[in-house]
SEZA-14426 format. One record per residue (C-alpha): residue number from 0; x, y, z. Coordinates in steps of 0.05 Angstrom, whole numbers. Layout:
% residues N
{NUM,{X,Y,Z}}
...
***
This chain:
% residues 263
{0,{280,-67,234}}
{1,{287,-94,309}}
{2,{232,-133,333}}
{3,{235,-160,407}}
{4,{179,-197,452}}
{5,{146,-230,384}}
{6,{120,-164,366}}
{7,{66,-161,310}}
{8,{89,-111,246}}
{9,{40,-57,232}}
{10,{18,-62,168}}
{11,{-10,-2,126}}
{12,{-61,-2,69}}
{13,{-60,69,44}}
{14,{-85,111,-16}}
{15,{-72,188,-36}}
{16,{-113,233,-75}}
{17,{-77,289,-105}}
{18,{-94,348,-143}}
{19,{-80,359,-216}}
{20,{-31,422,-230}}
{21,{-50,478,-257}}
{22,{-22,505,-312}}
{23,{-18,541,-390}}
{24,{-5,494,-447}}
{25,{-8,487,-531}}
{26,{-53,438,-546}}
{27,{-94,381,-519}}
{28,{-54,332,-542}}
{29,{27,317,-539}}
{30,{20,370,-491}}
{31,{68,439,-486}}
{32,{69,466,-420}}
{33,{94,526,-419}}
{34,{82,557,-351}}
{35,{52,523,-286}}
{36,{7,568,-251}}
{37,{-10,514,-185}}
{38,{33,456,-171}}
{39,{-3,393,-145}}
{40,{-14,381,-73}}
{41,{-38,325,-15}}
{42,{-116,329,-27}}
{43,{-132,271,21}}
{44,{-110,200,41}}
{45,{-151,130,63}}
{46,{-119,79,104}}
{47,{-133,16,134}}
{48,{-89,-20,186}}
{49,{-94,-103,166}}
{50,{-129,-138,219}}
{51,{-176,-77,229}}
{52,{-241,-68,210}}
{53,{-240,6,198}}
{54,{-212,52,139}}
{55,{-201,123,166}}
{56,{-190,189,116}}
{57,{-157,247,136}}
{58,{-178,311,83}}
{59,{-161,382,74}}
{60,{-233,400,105}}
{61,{-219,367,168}}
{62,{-176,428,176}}
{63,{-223,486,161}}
{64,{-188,543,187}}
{65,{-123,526,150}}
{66,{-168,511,85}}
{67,{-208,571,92}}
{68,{-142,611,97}}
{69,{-115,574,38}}
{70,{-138,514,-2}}
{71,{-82,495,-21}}
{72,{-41,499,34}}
{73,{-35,415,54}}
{74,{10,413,118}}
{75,{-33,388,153}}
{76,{-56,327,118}}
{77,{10,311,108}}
{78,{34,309,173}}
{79,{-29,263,192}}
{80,{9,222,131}}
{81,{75,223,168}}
{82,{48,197,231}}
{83,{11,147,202}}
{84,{77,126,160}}
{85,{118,133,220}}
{86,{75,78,256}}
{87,{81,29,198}}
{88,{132,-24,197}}
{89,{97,-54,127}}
{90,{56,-7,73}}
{91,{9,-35,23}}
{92,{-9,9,-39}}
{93,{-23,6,-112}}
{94,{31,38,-144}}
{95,{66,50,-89}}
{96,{135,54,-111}}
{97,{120,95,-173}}
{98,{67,140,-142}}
{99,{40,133,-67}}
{100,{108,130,-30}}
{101,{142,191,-78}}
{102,{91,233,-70}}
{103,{88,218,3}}
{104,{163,228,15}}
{105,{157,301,-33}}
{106,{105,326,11}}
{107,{148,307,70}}
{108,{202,344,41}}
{109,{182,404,14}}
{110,{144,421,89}}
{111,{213,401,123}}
{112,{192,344,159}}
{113,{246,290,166}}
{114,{240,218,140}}
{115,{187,175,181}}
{116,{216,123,209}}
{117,{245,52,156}}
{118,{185,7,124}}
{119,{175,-47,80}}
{120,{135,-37,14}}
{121,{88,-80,-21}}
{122,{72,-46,-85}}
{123,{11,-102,-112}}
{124,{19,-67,-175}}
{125,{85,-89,-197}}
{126,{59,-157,-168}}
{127,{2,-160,-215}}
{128,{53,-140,-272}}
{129,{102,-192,-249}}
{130,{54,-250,-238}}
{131,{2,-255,-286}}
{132,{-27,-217,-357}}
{133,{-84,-184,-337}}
{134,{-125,-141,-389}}
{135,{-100,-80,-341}}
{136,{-68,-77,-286}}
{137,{-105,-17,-262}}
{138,{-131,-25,-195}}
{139,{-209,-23,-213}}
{140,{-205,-69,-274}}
{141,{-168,-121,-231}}
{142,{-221,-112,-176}}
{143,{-276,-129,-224}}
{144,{-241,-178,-267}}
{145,{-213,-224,-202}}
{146,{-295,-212,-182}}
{147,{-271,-173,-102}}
{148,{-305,-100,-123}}
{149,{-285,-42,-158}}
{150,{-288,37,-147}}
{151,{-328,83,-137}}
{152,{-367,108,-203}}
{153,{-335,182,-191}}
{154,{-282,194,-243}}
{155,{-227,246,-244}}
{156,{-251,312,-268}}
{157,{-303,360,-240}}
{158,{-302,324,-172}}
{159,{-237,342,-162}}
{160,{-248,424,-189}}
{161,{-308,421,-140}}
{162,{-270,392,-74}}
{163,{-210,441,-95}}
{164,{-261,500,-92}}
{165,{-293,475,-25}}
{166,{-360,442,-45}}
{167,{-377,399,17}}
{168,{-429,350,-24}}
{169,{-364,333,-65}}
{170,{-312,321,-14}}
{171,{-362,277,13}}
{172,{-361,233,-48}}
{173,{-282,243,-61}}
{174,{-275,215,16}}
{175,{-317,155,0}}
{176,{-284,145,-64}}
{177,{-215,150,-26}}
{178,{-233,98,22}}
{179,{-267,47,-25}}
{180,{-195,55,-64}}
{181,{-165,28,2}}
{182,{-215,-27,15}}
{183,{-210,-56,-55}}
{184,{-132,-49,-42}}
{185,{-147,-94,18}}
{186,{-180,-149,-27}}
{187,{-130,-144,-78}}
{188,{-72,-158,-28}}
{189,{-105,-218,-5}}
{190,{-123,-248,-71}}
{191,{-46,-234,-101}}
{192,{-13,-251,-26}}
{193,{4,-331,-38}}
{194,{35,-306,-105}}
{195,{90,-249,-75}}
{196,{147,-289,-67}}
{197,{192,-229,-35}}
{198,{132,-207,20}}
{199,{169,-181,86}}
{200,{188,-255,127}}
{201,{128,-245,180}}
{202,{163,-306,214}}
{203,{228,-278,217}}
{204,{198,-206,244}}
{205,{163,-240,307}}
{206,{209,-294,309}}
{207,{152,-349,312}}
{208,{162,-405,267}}
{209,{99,-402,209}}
{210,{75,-374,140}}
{211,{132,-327,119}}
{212,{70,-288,83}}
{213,{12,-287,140}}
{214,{41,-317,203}}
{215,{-3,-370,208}}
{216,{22,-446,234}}
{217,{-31,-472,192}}
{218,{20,-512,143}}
{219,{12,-581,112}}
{220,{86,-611,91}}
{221,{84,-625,13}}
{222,{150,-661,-13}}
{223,{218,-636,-13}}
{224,{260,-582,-52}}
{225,{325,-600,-57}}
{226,{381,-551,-68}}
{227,{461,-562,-87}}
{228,{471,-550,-13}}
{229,{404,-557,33}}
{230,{351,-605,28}}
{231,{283,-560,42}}
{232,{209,-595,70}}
{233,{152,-547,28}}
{234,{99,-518,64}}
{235,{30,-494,42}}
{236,{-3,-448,87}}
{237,{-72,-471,90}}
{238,{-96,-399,117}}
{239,{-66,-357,52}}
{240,{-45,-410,-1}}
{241,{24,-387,3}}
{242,{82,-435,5}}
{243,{145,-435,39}}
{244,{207,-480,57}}
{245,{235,-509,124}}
{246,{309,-530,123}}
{247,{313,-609,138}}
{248,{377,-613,182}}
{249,{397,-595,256}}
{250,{367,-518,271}}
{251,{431,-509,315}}
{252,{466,-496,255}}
{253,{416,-449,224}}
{254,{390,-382,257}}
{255,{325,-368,250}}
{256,{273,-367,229}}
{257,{271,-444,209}}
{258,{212,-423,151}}
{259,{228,-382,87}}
{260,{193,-357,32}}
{261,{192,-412,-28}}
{262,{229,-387,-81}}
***
């Protein structure tokens, strides 16, 4: 990514909600599928721009004469999801690099769109894995167990059936559920961001010396690390928690950005 004139990345919060396929199987259990009738499609998507105060949705039924023609016919919400992608130059998501991002990119494909244009990814759920043992790392057990929220009380099941056959009373509720997802994403991000070690260098991006992790110059100097080749002063950002290094020695001879990410 090029960044000129100290400009700000865009950074995403995002959820999807998908449909379930449909299909004929042996048995409720260790499953045999043995012929799919519906595969699953883009139901609807939150997201949340950091910094901003809103959480938008874009749904199926904000399309009504594509959804009354056919339900399951998604183009449309996915190519809000493109544009929104396109725009980002970080995305946030739970599971983003095992679900949110491959779905996203499948969609894209199989309607013919080309790739938006390069992000970064922050998947908090491999963070949560990689950091800590939580009971579960499932996004509304960590929301009640770090004591930021959980989700909605909907769970997967008739909600879904009823929003697939065009109940309005229930895509209400799946919308609300789909942006509380995002919200509580928002809170989880903030509570895990001193801990992600490999976060996107915001200083290097705008090219402002600061908090590799939330840009701020808010940093009090806390001893040295000392390398075989570079003697480091550490940082902690008193805006996130997050620490980071400056190199001790001439910047001439370094290019920046002067801060990096502690490691």
């Amino acid at each position: 990514m090029n960044f000129v004139d100290n400009k700000q990345p865009k950074i995403l919060l995002y959820d999807l909600e998908v449909t379930p396929m449909l299909g004929w199987v042996y048995g409720t259990y260790n499953t045999n599928v043995i012929k799919i009738e519906q595969h699953s499609y883009l139901m609807c998507f939150s997201y949340r721009w950091l910094g901003e105060k809103k959480t938008y949705n874009v749904s199926l039924v904000d399309f009504p004469a594509r959804f009354k023609k056919d339900k399951t016919d998604d183009y449309d919400v996915v190519k809000a999801l493109h544009r929104v992608l396109d725009e980002a130059d970080i995305v946030i998501a739970h599971n983003a690099s095992g679900f949110d991002n491959k779905v996203s990119t499948g969609r894209f494909i199989a309607h013919e769109l080309r790739p938006p244009s390069p992000y970064r990814t922050i998947d908090t759920l491999t963070i949560a894995r990689s950091k800590a043992k939580f009971s579960s790392n499932k996004l509304d057990v960590l929301g009640q167990q770090l004591h930021i929220g959980r989700k909605t009380k909907e769970t997967h099941g008739q909600l879904w059936q009823d929003c697939i056959n065009g109940d309005a009373t229930a895509w209400k509720k799946m919308i609300k559920y789909n942006n509380q997802d995002v919200n509580l994403l928002l809170e989880l991000y903030k509570r895990l961001l001193p801990y992600i070690n490999n976060h996107p260098n915001l200083s290097a991006i705008t090219q402002r010396d600061g908090c590799p992790k939330c840009g701020s110059i808010r940093l009090n100097s806390r001893g040295q690390r000392i390398t075989n080749t570079v003697v480091y002063r550490r940082l902690q950002c008193q805006d996130c928690g997050g620490w980071c290094a400056e190199r001790i020695a001439d910047r001439d001879e370094f290019e920046k950005p002067t801060y990096v990410n502690y490691t």
